[in-house]
C-alpha positions in Angstrom: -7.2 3.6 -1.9 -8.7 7.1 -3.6 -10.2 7.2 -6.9 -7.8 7.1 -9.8 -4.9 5.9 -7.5 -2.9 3.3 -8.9 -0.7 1.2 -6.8 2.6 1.2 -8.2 5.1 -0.7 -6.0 4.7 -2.6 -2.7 7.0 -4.9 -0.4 7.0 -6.1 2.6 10.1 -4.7 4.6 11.3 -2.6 7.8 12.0 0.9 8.6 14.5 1.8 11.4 12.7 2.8 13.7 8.9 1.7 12.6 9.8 -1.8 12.4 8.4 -4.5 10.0 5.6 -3.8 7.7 4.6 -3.5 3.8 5.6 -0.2 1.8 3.2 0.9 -0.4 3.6 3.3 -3.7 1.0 4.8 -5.5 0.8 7.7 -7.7 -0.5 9.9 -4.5 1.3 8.8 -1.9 3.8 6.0 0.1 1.7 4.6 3.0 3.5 1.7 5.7 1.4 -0.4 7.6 2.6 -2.4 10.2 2.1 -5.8 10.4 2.3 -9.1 13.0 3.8 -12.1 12.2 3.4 -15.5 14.3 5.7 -18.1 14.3 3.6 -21.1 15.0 1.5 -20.8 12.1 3.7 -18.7 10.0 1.1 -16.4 9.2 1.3 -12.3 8.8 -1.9 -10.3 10.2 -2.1 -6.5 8.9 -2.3 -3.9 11.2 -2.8 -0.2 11.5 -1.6 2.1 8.5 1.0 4.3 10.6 2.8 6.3 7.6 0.6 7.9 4.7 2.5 11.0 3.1 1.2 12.8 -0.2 4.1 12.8 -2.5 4.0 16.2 -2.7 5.8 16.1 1.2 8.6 14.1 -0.3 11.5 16.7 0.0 14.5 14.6 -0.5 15.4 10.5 -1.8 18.7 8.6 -1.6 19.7 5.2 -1.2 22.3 4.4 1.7 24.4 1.0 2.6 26.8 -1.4 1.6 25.1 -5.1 3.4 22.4 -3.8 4.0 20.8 -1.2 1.7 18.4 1.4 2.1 15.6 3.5 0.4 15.7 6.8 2.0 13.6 10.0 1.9 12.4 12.9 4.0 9.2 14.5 4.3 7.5 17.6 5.3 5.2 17.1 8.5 3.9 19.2 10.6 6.5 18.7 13.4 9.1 19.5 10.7 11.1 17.2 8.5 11.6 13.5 9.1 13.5 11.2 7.6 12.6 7.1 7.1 14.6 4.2 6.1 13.6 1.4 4.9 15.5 -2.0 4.1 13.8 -3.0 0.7 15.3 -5.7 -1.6 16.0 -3.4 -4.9 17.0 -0.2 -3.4 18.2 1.4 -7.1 14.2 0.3 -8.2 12.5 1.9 -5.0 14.1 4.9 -5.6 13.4 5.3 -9.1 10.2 4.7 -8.9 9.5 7.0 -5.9 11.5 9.9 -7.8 9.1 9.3 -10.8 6.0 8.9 -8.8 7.0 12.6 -7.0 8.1 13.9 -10.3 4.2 13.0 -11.7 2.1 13.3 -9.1 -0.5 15.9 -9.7 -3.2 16.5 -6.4 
């Protein structure tokens, strides 16, 4: 993390198409990084950080689904807009606290 981020919210979930991993909120960004799980030993090994967006790229937020529920949010890339889902246990927390977080940040 940068100086004078803060992390702000963090679970360990999965995105559509991504797959499993932790999503991470600070007051600069939302990163995902994949991780590995084994079943022998039940353990869960990071791996490589494979979302990291400035909130100032988040365009749009909504939560979508009756069984199972969804944070959801676009962002500006520079292969145009894309659009992530992830399953997260609190979806009505997630998205207020990414909708504050955006409202915030300052770069």
């Amino acid at each position: 993390m940068e100086e004078g981020e803060k992390r702000l919210k963090q679970e360990d979930c999965s995105e559509d198409v991504l797959g499993s991993g932790i999503l991470t909120l600070t007051n600069k960004r939302l990163a995902f990084d994949k991780t590995r799980a084994r079943m022998m030993d039940f353990s869960k090994h990071m791996g490589d950080t494979i979302l990291d967006i400035t909130l100032d790229n988040v365009t749009k937020t909504w939560k979508e689904g009756l069984l199972m529920k969804k944070v959801c949010f676009i962002v500006k890339t520079d292969d145009g807009e894309k659009i992530y889902k992830f399953g997260v246990f609190n979806t009505k927390s997630w998205l207020k606290s990414i909708d504050e977080a955006v409202a915030n940040y300052k770069n």
